[in-house]
C-alpha positions in Angstrom: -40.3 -37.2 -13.0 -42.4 -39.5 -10.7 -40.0 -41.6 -8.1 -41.5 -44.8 -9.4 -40.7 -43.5 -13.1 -37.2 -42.6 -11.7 -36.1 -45.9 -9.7 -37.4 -47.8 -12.7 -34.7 -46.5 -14.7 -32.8 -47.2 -12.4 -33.0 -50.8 -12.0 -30.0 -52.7 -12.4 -27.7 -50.1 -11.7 -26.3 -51.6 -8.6 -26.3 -55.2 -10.4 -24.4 -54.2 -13.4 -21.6 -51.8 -11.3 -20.9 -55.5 -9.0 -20.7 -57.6 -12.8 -18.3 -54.7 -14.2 -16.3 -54.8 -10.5 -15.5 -58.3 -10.8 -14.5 -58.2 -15.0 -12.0 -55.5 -14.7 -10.1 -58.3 -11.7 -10.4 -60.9 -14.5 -7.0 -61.9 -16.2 -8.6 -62.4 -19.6 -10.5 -58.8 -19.5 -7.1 -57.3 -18.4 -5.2 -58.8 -21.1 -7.6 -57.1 -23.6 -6.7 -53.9 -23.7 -9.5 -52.2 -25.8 -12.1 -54.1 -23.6 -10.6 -53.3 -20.2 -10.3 -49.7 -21.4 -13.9 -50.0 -22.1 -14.7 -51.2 -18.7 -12.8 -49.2 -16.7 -14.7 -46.5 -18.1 -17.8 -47.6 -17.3 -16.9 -48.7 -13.6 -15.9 -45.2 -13.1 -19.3 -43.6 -14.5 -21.1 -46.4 -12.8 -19.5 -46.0 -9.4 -21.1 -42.4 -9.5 -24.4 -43.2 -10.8 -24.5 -46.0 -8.2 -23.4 -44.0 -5.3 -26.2 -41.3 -6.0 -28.7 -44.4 -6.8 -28.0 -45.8 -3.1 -28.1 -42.2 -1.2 -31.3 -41.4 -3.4 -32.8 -44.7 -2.3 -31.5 -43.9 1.6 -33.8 -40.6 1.1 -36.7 -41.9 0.1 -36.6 -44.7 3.2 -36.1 -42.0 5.7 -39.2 -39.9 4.2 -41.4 -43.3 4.4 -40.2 -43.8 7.7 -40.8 -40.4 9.0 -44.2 -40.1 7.6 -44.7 -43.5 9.2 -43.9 -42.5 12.5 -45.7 -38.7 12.3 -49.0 -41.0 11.5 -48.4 -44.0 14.1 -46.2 -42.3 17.2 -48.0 -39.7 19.7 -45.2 -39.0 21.7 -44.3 -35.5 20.7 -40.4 -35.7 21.2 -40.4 -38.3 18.7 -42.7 -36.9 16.3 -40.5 -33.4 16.4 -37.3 -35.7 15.3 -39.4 -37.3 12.5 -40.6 -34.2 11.3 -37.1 -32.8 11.1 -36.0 -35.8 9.2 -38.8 -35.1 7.0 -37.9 -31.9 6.0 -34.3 -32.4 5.9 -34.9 -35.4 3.8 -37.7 -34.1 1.4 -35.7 -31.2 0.9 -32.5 -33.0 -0.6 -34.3 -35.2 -2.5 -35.2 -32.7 -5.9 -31.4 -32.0 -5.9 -30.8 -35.7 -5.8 -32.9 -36.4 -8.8 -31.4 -33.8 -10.9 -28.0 -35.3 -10.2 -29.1 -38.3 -11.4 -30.8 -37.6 -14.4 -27.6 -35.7 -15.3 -25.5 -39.4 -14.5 -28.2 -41.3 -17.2 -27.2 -39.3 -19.7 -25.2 -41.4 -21.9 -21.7 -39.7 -21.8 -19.9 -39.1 -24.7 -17.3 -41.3 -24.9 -14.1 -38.9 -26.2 -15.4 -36.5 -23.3 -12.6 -38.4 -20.7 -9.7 -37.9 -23.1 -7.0 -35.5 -23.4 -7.0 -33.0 -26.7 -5.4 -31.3 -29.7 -6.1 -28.1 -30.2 -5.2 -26.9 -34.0 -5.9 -22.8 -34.1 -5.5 -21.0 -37.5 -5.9 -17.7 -38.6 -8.6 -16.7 -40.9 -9.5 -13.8 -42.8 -7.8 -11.0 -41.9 -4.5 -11.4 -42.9 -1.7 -10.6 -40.1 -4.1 -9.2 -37.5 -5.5 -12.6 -38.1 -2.3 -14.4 -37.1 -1.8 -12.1 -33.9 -5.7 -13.1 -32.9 -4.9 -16.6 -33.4 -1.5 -16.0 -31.0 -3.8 -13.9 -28.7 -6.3 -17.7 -28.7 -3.5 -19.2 -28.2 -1.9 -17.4 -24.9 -5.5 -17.6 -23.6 -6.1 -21.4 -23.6 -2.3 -21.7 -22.6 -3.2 -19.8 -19.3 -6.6 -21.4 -18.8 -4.8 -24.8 -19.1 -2.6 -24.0 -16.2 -5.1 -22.5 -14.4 -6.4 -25.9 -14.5 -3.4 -28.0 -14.0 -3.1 -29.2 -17.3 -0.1 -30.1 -19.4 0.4 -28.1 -22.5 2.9 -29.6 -25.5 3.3 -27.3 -28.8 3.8 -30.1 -31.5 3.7 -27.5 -34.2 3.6 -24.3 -35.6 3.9 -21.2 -38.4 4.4 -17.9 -37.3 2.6 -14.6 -38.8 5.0 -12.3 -40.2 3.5 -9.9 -38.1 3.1 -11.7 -34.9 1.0 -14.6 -33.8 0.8 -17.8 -35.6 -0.6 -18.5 -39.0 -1.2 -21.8 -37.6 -0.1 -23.5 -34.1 -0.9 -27.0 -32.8 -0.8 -28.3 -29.3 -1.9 -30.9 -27.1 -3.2 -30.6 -23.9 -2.9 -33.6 -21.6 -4.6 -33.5 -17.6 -8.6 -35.1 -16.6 -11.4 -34.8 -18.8 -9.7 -32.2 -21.2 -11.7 -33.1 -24.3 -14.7 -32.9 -22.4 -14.5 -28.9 -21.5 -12.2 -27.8 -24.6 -14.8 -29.4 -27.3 -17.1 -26.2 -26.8 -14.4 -24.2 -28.5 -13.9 -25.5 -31.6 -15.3 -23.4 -34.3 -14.9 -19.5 -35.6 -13.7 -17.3 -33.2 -14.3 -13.3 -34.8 -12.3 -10.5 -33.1 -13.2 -6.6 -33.5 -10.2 -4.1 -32.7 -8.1 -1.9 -33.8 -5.2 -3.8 -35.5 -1.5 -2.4 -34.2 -0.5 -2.1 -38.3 -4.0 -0.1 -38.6 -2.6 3.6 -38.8 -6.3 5.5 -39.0 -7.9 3.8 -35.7 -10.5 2.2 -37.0 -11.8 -0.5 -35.7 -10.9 -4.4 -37.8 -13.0 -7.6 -38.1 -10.8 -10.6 -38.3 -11.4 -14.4 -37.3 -9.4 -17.4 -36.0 -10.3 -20.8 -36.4 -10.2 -23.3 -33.3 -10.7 -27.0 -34.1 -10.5 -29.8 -30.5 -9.6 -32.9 -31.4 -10.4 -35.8 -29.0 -6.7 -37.5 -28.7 -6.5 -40.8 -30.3 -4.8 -43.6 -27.9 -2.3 -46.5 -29.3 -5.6 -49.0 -29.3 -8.2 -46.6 -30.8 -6.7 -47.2 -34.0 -4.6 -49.6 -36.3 -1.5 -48.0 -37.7 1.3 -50.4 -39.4 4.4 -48.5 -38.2 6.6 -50.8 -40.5 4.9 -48.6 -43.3 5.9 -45.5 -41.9 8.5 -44.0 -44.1 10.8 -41.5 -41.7 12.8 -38.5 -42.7 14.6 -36.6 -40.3 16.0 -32.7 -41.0 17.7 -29.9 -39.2 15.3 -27.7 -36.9 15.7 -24.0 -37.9 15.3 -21.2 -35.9 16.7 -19.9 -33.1 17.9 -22.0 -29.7 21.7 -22.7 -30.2 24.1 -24.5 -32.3 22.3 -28.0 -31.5 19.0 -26.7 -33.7 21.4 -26.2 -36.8 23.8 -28.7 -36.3 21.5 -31.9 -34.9 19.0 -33.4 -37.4 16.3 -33.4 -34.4 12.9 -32.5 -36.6 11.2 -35.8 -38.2 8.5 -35.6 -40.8 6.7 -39.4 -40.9 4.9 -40.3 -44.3 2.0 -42.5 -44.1 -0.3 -44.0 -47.1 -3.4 -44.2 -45.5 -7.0 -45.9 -46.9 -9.9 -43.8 -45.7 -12.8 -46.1 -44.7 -16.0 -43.9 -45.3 -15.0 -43.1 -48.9 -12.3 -46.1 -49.7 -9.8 -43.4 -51.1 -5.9 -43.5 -50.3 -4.2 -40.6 -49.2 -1.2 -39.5 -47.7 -0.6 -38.5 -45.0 2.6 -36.3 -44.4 3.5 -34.7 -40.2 6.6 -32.9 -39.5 7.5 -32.4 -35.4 10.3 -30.1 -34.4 9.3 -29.8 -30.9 11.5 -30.4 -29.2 15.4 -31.6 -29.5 15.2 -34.9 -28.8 14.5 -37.1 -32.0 13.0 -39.9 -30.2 10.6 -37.8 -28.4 9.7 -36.0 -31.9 8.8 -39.4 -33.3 6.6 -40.1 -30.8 4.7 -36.8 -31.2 4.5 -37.3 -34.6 2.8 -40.8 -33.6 0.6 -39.3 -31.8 -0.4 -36.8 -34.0 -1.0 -39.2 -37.2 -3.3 -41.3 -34.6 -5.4 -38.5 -33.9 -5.7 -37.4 -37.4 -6.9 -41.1 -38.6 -8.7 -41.4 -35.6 -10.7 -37.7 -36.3 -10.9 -38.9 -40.2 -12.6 -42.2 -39.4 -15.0 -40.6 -36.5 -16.2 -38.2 -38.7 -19.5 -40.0 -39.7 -20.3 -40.2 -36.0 -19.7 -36.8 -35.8 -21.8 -36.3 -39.0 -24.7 -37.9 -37.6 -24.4 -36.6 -33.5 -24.7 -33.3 -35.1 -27.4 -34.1 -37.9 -29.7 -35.2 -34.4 -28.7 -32.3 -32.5 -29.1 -29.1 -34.3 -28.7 -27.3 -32.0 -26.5 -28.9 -29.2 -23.4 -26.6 -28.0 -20.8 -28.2 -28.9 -21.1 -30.0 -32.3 -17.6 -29.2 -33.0 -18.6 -27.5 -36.8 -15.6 -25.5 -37.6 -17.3 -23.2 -39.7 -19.7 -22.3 -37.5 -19.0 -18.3 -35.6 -19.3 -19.1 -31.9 -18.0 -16.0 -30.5 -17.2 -12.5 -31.3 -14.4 -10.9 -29.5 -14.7 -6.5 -29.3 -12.8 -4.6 -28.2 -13.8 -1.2 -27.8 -16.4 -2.4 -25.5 -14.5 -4.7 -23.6 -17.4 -7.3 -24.8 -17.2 -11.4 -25.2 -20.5 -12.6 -26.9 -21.0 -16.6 -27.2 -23.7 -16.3 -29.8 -24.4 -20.5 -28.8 -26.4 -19.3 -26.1 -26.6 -15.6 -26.3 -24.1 -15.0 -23.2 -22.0 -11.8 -23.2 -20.2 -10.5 -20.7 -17.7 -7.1 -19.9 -14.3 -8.9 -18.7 -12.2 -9.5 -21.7 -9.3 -8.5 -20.9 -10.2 -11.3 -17.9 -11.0 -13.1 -20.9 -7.9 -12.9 -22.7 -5.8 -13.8 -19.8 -7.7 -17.3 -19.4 -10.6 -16.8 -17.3 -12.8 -18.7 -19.8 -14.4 -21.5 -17.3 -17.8 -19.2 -16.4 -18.5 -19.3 -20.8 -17.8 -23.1 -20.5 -19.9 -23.5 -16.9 -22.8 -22.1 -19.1 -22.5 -24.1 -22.3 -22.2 -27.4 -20.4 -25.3 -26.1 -18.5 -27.0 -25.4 -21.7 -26.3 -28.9 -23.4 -27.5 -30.7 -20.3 -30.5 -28.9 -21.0 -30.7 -29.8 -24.3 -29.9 -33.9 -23.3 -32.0 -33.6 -20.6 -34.4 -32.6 -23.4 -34.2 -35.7 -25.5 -33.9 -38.0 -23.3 -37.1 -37.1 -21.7 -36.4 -37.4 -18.5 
């Protein structure tokens, strides 16, 4: 892109980052919660874009003044000081550009929030479940790795292992943003432990990232919540059996897109604090309206982008898992690699490095820049 073409878009950037600055002091935008939230947002992304805008702007005066002294000064100690800002300068300034494009791409919004993670085993029956445990230790670990807070709000264990289904939450800085490329079919080839031949299974795991719905993001009446609360089987002590800690919220609920109402029924035995389980179970229904009434913007991000990364289509196989060959294959973007027992044990963030890289691309792409 031509510096004129760049700085053109650029125009107003500075203008709009001191307006936004001074809103978010206001009273009245701070006693608006949805629109302060909305701002704050933006203040951050525009005190990047901004920054890189002014150092990108402090490149190109040093190149014009540099050239201006190679073609006006004859003193040869001068002009071997403005040639080395000229290099150093001109040599900065493609990197700079690329930064920026990357900043005008219009973020998407849910990318800043934290995330539930529902994984479910597929076909395959209890090696299934054991896979879907196995997804489960992995993104556990990778959390951590990355100083995130991991809550298990619910789950179904396989008979033979594993989880027929296990739902968590995952709360620390821009977890939506990096766990959204993993929603979709996970397929695993081993040999299953109950598989008394050797040979070698096929069996999948679905994995469905759910941007995390906040208190303002959507409009629950929580005087039409009908509670229940129940004893939490299972093993951790007399309290389990003896406390009625578990809460299961019922919530009639009219679905915008198609005007239908359905209810909606959440059960939380997390942990043994009733209070705490009500509030998960909150948290949950608000996600679960707020993933319901997104899903036409879903619809249509992924009916413009064909082909983008992370379109979050559960039914879509992303990556195989096999393990005779010690192989991971994202089939997104045709990566495979020979660590997966690396893998396994949460060392997932060089496959995410390289979808994020490869949607960039793709943005960059439409956006013409």
């Amino acid at each position: 892109m031509a510096e004129n073409s760049l700085l053109s878009r650029l125009d107003g950037i500075e203008a709009r980052f001191e307006e936004v600055s001074t809103l978010i002091t206001d009273p009245s935008v701070i006693s608006d919660m949805k629109r302060y939230v909305r701002l704050t947002k933006e203040y951050k992304d525009l005190e990047k874009l901004t920054a890189a805008t002014r150092a990108y702007r402090n490149l190109l005066d040093n190149v014009k003044e540099a050239r201006e002294v190679l073609e006006t000064e004859s003193d040869e100690e001068l002009r071997a000081m403005a040639k080395e800002e000229l290099d150093a300068s001109s040599s900065k300034i493609p990197e700079m550009e690329e930064e920026i494009k990357l900043l005008l791409i219009p973020a998407d919004p849910e990318d800043g929030k934290n995330a539930i993670v529902e994984i479910r085993g597929g076909t395959g029956g209890d090696e299934a479940a054991i896979f879907a445990g196995d997804l489960f230790k992995m993104y556990t670990k990778y959390c951590e790795s990355k100083g995130w807070s991991v809550a298990v709000t619910s789950f179904n264990e396989g008979t033979a292992g594993g989880f027929k289904e296990v739902v968590f939450s995952v709360s620390g800085e821009g977890v939506y943003g990096i766990l959204k490329y993993e929603s979709g079919v996970h397929r695993v080839q081993r040999v299953p432990a109950t598989e008394t031949q050797g040979r070698v299974h096929t069996s999948a795991a679905t994995v469905a990232v759910l941007p995390e719905a906040e208190e303002f993001d959507v409009e629950i009446n929580e005087g039409e919540i009908k509670w229940d609360t129940f004893r939490s089987g299972g093993a951790g002590g007399q309290n389990v059996n003896k406390v009625e800690s578990g809460v299961r919220l019922r919530y009639m609920w009219r679905n915008p897109n198609s005007g239908e109402t359905e209810e909606i029924l959440i059960e939380c035995t997390e942990t043994r604090d009733q209070p705490k389980n009500k509030e998960r179970a909150l948290s949950r229904l608000r996600t679960f309206i707020y993933d319901k009434e997104h899903q036409k913007y879903l619809d249509d991000i992924a009916s413009r982008r064909k082909t983008m990364v992370s379109t979050g289509d559960r039914s879509a196989k992303i990556r195989t898992y096999n393990y005779p060959q010690g192989r991971i294959t994202d089939h997104r973007i045709n990566y495979t690699i020979y660590n997966l027992s690396a893998f396994m044990d949460g060392d997932i963030q060089d496959c995410i490095d390289h979808l994020i890289v490869a949607e960039n691309a793709e943005k960059l792409k439409e956006s013409e820049l």
